[in-house]
N, C-alpha and C positions, 0 to 999 in steps of 0.2 A: 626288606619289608617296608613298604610306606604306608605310614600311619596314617589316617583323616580322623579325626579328632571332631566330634563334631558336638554345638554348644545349644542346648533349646533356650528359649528365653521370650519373655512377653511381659512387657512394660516395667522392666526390674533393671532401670540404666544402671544405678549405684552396684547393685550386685553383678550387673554383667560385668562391668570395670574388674569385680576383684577376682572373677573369674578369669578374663582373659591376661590381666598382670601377672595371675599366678602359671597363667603359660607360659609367659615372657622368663621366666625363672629355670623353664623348666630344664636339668640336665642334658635329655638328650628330646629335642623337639621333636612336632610330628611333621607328616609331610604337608598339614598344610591343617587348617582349621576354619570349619563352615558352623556360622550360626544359623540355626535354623529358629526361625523369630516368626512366630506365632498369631502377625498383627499389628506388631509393638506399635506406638507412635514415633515421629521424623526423631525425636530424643535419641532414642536408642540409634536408630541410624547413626546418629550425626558420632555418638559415641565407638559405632565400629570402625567409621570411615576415620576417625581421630587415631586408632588403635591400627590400622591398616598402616599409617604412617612408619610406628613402631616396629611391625612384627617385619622379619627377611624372610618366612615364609607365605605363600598364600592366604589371605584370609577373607572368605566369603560370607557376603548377608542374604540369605535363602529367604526370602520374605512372601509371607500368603497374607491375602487379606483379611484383617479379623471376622469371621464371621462364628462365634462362642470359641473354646475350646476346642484346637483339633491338633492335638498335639501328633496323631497320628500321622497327618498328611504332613506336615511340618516337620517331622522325621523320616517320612519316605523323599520326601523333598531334596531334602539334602543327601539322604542315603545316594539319590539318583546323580546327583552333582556330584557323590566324592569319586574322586581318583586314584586312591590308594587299595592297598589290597587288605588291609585288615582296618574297623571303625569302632573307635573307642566314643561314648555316647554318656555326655554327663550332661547334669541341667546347671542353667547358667547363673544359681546363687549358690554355688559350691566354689570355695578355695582347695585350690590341689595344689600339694606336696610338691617337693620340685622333684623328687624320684616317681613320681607316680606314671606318667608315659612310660619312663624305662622300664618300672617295672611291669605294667600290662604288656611290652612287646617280650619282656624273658620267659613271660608267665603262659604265651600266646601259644597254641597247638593245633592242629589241624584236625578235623573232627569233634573239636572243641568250640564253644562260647563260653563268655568269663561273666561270672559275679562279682562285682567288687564289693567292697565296704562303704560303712560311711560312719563317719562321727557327727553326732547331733548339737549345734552350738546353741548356746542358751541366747537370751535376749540381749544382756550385759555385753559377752565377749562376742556377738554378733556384732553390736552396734560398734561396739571397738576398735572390729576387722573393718566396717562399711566407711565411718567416720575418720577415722587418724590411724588406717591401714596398718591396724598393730596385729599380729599376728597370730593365732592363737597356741599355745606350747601345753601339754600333758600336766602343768600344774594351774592354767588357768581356771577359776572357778566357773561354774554354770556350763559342764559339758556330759551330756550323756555320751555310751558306747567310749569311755576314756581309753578303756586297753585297745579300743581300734587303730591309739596314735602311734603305737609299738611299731617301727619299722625294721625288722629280723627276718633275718633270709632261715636261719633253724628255728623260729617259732611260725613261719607261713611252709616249711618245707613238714611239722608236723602235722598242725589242723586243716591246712590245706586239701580239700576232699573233692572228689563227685559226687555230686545231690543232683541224681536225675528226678526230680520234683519241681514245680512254682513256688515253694516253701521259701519264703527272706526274700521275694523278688524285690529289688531296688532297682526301679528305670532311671535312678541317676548316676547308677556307673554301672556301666554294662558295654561288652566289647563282644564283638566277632568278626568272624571273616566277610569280607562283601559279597563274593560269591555266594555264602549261606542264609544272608539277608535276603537273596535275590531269590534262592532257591522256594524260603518258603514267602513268597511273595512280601516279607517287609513288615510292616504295622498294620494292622488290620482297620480301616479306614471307617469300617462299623460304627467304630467306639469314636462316639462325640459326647463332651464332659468330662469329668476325671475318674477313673478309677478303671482295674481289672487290664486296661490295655497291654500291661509288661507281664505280667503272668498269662496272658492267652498268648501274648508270643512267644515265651519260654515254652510252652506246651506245644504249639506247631513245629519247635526246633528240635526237641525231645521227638516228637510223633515223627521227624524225616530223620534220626538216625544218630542226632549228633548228643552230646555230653556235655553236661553242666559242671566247669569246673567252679565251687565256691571258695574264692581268695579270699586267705585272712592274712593279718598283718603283714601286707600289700599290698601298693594300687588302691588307699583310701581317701576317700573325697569327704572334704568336711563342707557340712550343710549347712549354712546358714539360718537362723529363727525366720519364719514368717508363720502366717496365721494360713489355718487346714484350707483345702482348694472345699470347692460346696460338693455333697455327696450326693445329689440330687437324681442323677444318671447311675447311681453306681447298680440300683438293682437289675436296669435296662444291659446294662453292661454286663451285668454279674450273670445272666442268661446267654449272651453272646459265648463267654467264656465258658460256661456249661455248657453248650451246643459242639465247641473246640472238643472239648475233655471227650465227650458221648459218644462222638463221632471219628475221633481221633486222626482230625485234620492235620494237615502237615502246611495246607498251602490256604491262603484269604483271598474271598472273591477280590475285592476292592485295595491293592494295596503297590508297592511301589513303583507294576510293571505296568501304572499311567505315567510315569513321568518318562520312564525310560527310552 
């Protein structure tokens, strides 16, 4: 099974750094890892091509021009680019665990999309991670969702469940198969601004058949502090995704079979 791994990211060079080092860490790598970048400025560039140097597997800069918010096209983007068969999708100021690939490809099932976790880092032990790359551990102070850092094959073989629901949706760790991405056409390219776009996809993936596994104490991505994205679209959005639910779409007019 080849993994593409793939990293969203827009104007956040320090945080992309501790994202992709903690690939570099990672136990068993993916087949290859695409940043999909938002706009960023020549910064970041110059930070992937540095990082390119480092990694022995492929590593891609999927770049759209800034024009607001479009994380949508910016993730069908590189969906179109990977070459692997299954796409594990985190954002690019999250440090991952060096099990966490291995464990999203144990966890992986056919007919299935994955939920993963996250741990929420405070400001303190954010700055910690970004500054003097100190790691975060289960007794640092300043972290919400702390039992998330539990890594247990018998406490993720118990809570571990299907929630065929949008309930907990986190578009920062999320995996499926590429054929399933493809199926219901990808990110719905609607949604410009932040909010609703990972739960109207979860609902199109649900509406063509497949099952929502939610992984715990497994596969958890720890988030970095930054200040809330502006909500300003969310109720423009929030109708998009009602219109999903109403109608019980499977597929988006607008989504990643322009790139393909």
């Amino acid at each position: 099974m080849k993994v593409s791994l793939i990293v969203t990211t827009y104007n956040w060079k320090d945080a992309l750094s501790v994202t992709l080092n903690s690939i570099l860490s990672q136990k068993i790598m993916p087949f290859e890892v695409i940043v999909a970048d938002d706009g960023s400025r020549e910064d970041t560039k110059e930070v992937v091509d540095s990082f390119i140097l480092k990694f022995t597997i492929p590593l891609i800069h999927s770049w759209q021009e800034d024009c607001g918010f479009r994380l949508a096209a910016s993730r069908n983007k590189a969906i179109a680019k990977a070459s692997g068969d299954y796409i594990v999708i985190v954002d690019g100021d999250m440090y991952l665990p060096p099990k966490f690939i291995e464990s999203h490809i144990k966890n992986a099932k056919k007919g299935h999309f994955v939920q993963g976790g996250r741990v929420l880092l405070g400001e303190e032990v954010s700055e910690n991670l970004l500054l003097k790359g100190v790691r975060p551990c289960i007794f640092s102070k300043g972290i919400r969702n702390r039992h998330n850092m539990i890594d247990s094959l018998i406490l993720s073989r118990i809570f571990t469940t299907i929630r065929n629901n949008d309930r907990s949706t986190r578009g920062c760790n999320f995996a499926l198969w590429r054929e399933d991405a493809i199926r219901v056409n990808g990110y719905n390219e609607a949604f410009e601004g932040w909010g609703r776009e990972d739960s109207e996809m979860v609902v199109r993936l649900l509406n063509a058949g497949l099952s929502r596994l939610y992984l715990k104490f497994k596969a958890v991505g720890y988030h970095i502090y930054h200040s809330e994205n502006s909500r300003a679209q969310l109720q423009i959005n929030n109708d998009i995704y009602l219109k999903t639910v109403s109608e019980n779409l499977s597929f988006c007019k607008k989504g990643v079979s322009e790139y393909l």
